[in-house]
Structures are given as C-alpha cells and as structure tokens.
C-alpha positions as CSV (number, residue, x, y, z in Angstrom):
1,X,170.9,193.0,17.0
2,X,172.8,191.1,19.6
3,X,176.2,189.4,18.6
4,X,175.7,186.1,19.3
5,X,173.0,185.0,16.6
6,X,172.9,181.3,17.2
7,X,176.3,181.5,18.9
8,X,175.1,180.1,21.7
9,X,172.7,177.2,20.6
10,X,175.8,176.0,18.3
11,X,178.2,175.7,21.5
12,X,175.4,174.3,23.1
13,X,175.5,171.4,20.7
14,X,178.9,171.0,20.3
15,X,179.9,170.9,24.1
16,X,176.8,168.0,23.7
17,X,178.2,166.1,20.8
18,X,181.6,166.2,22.6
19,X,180.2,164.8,25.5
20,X,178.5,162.1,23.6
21,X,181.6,161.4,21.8
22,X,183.7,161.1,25.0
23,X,181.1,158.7,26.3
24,X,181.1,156.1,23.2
25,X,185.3,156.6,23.9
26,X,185.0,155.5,27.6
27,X,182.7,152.1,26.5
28,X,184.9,151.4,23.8
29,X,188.0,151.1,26.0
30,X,185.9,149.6,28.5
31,X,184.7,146.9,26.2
32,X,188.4,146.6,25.2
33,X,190.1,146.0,28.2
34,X,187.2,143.5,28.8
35,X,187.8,141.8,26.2
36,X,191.6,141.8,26.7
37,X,190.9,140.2,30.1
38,X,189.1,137.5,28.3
39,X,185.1,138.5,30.4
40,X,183.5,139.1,26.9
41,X,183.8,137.0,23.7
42,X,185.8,139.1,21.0
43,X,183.8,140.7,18.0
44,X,181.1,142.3,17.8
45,X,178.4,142.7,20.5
46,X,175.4,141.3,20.3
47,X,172.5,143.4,19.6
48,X,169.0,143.8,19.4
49,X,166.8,141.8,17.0
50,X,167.0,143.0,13.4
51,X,164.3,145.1,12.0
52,X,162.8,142.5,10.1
53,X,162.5,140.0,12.8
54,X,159.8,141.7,14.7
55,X,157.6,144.2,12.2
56,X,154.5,142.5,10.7
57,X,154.4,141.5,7.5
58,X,150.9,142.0,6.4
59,X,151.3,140.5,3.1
60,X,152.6,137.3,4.4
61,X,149.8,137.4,6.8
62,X,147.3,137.5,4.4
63,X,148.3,134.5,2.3
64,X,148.5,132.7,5.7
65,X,145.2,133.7,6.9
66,X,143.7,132.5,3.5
67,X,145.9,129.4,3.3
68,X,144.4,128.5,6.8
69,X,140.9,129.1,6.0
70,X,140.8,126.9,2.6
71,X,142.6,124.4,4.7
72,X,146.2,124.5,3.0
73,X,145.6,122.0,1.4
74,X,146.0,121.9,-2.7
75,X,144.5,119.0,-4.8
C-alpha cells in the first residue's frame, strides 16, 4: 500500500484553495486602492439581481392568469 493515501489529492486542494484565496486578496486591495482614489463609490459592490427577482413564481402566476381571464374585475 503506497504512502501517500490521498496525500496528494489533499495538497492538490490546498495549493488550489490558496490560490483562490490569494486571488480574492489581490481584488480586495485592488477594489481598495480604487476606492481610495475616489474611481468607485465606497460600500459594497453592486451585484447581481437577487434570487427572488428573476425565478417564477408559479403561484402568483396562477392567480394572475385567473384574475385576467374573469376580467379582474369584482362586483
């Protein structure tokens, strides 16, 4: 049985997650000396659209669907 029974797999991921970590370091500064020179707005970037912004609801669908077909309209 050879000595190095997932040795190698585990450096593997460490020397990846290293790498990864060193690369969220470098933006960080980057974003920080950006900001210090006044090109981006401080805070927080802005990101993607939230999660609930573009899945479909299907519920709320529905009651639209069957709002629109009775006409919406409530006597």
């Amino acid at each position: 049985m050879p000595d190095s029974v997932g040795k190698r797999k585990r450096r593997d991921v460490t020397a990846r997650k290293h790498a990864a970590r060193e690369e969220r370091r470098l933006a960080r500064a980057s974003r920080k000396k950006d900001r210090e020179a006044g090109l981006i707005e401080p805070g927080p970037p802005i990101g993607e659209a939230e999660q609930s912004e573009w899945l479909r609801d299907p519920a709320g669908e529905e009651a639209e669907a069957a709002e629109s077909t009775t006409g919406g309209e409530e006597t």
